[in-house]
N, C-alpha and C positions, 0 to 999 in steps of 0.2 A: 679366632686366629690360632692357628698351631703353632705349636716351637720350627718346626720347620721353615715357615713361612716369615721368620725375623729376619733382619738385617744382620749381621754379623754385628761384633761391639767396632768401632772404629780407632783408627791409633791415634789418628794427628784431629787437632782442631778442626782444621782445610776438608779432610775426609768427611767430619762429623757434622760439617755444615752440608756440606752437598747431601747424605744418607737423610739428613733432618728436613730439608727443602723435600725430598722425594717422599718423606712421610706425613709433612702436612699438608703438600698436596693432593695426596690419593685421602687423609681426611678430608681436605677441603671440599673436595668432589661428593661426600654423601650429605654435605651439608647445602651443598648448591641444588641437589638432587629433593631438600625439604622445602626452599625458596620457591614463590610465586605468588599462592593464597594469604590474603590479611589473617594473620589468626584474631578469632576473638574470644575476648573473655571478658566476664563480667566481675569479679573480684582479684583479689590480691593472689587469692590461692591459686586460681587457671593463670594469672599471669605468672605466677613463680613455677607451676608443673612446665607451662609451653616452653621457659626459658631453660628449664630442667631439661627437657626433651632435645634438643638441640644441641648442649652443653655433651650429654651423655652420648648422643650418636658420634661424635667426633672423637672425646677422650677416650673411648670405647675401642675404636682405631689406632689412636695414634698412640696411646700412652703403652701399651706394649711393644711398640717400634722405637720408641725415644729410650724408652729405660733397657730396651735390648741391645740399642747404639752404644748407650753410657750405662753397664750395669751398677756401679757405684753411686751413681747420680739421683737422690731422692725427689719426690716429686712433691711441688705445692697442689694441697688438695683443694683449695678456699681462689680462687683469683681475685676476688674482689680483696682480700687481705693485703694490709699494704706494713711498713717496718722492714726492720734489718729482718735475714734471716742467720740461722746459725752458721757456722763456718761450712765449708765442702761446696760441692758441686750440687746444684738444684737446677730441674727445670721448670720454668714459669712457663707456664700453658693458657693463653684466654681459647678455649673452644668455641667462643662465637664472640669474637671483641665487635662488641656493636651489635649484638640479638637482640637489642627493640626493634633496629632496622630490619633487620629481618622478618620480625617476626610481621613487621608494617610493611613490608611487599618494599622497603627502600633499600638502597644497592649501597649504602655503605656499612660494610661490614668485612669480617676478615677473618681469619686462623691465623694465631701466632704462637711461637712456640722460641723460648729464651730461654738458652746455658748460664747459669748464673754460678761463677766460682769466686768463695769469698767475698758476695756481693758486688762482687761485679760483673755486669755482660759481659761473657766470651761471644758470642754467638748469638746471632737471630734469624728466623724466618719468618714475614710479614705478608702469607699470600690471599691472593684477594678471588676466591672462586668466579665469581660472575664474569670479570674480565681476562682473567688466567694469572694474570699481572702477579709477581713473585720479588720480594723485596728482601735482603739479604745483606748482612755485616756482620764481619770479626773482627775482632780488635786486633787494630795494627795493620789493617788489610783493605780497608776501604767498605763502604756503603755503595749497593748496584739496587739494580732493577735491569732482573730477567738479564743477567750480566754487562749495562751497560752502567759506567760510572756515576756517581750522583753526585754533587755540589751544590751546599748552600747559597744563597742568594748573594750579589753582591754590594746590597744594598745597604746605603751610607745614612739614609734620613727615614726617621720613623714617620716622618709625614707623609710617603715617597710609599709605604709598608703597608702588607694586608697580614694583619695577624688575627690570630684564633686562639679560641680558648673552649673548653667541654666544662658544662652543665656538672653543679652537683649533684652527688647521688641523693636517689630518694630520699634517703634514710639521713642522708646529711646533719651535721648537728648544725643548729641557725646563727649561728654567731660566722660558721662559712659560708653557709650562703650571703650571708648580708656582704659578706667578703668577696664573694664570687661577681653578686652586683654592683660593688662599688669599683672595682677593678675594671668593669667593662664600661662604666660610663667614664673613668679617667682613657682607657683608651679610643674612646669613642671622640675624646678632644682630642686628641696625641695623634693616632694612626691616620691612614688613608679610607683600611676599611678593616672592619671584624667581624669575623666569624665566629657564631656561637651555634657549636653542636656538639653531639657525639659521634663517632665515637673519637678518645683520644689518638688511638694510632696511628689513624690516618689522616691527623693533621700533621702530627712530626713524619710520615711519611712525604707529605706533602713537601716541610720544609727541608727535608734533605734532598729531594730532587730539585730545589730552587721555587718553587711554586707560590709556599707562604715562605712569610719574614721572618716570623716569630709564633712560641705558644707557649702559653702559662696555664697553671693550672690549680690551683690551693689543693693538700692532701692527696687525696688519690691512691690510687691499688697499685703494687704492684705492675703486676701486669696490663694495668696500661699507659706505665710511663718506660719501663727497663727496654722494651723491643726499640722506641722511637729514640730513647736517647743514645742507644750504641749507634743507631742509622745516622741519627743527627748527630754526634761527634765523630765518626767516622767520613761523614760527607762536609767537616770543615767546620760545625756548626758550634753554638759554646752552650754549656748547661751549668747552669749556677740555681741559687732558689732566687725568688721574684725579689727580693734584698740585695744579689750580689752576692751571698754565700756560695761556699763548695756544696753540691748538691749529694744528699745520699737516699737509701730506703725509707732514713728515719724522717724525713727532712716533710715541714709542715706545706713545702711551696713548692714549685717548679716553675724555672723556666726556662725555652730553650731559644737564641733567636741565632741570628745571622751573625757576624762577630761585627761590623759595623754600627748596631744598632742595640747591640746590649747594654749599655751606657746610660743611652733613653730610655730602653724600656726598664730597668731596674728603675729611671728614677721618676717612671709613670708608675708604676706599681706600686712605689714604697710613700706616695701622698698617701 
């Protein structure tokens, strides 16, 4: 890409979201462009190049559009890294939030792209290439899809509630996973129904459009909780960790649900 061919830097938040949405859509499109075929591989190492390969066609694109929007704005180079980050403007980039699905011929997957100032979301873009489907919140400004408003669910009884939660990572240390599993069998008495996949985004995409209840998560990166919980508090939604705490980068839990129903699910999570 030439200098030429940049966006200009943008003034207002409002500008820099619209500029941001046109940039991770035109990535999104080369990555829709590798989807169809199963890849396969037989070891660790062909799965971590396939997921390399994917990862690099999009930031490849996009990361010289995003930091020519915001030239002051440093970039996280790790997504899967999760904690505070240091003060200033950062963007959190997942180039393929959900690239096992892809790489397995399955359609949940995404490009997102989060303004993070002082640790907290300004800004998201959450677009979904296979469907076109484009998900978008500023702070103080509302949560859409493809500019129509989005609203948490208004539901009152976790009985009543389909919530969801994502799979620890590989690598996970086991004292989480055992945490990951005992959480989904307390909601397995509690809820109506749960969902257990990946990728995270787009289940809090889900619940900011009204769709799920609720979603937890123990640990987690970054980038794939910052895009879902600006959508999810800006479409009504509450975010605390699975105790009830204020929720931060640093924070060992997450949870986001519907504000009727956050009461229950803290005190399904914290048996």
């Amino acid at each position: 890409m030439t200098e030429s061919t940049l966006t200009p830097a943008a003034t207002t938040d409002a500008e820099l979201l619209t500029q941001a949405e046109i940039a991770v859509r035109a990535a999104g499109s080369a990555l829709r462009d590798r989807f169809g075929d199963i890849a396969t591989y037989r070891s660790r190492e062909e799965l971590m190049g396939a997921l390399a390969a994917n990862d690099d066609t999009v930031t490849d694109l996009l990361r010289p559009r995003l930091e020519a929007l915001r030239p002051g704005a440093r970039w996280v180079a790790e997504e899967l890294d999760g904690g505070a980050l240091p003060e200033g403007e950062w963007w959190v980039v997942d180039p393929a939030e959900g690239n096992i699905n892809h790489l397995h011929a399955l359609p949940e997957w995404a490009v997102t792209a989060t303004l993070v100032r002082d640790n907290q979301p300004v800004l998201t873009v959450v677009h979904l290439p296979l469907t076109g489907q484009t998900y978008t919140a500023l702070t103080g400004a509302g949560a859409y899809l493809d500019g129509r408003p989005l609203r948490v669910s208004a539901t009152t009884d976790l009985g009543l509630a389909i919530v969801a939660t994502s799979q620890a990572r590989p690598d996970e240390d086991t004292t989480v996973v055992h945490r990951v599993g005992s959480s989904i069998t307390e909601m397995l008495l509690d809820a109506l129904v749960v969902r257990v996949a990946v990728p995270a985004t787009l289940h809090l995409a889900n619940m900011a459009a009204g769709r799920i209840d609720a979603f937890w998560q123990f640990a987690g990166a970054r980038a794939d909780l910052l895009p879902g919980a600006l959508l999810v508090t800006e479409a009504g939604g509450r975010i605390s960790t699975t105790d009830g705490r204020p929720w931060t980068p640093d924070s060992d839990s997450f949870l986001a649900t519907a504000p009727g129903i956050h009461a229950a699910a803290v005190t399904t999570l914290s048996r």
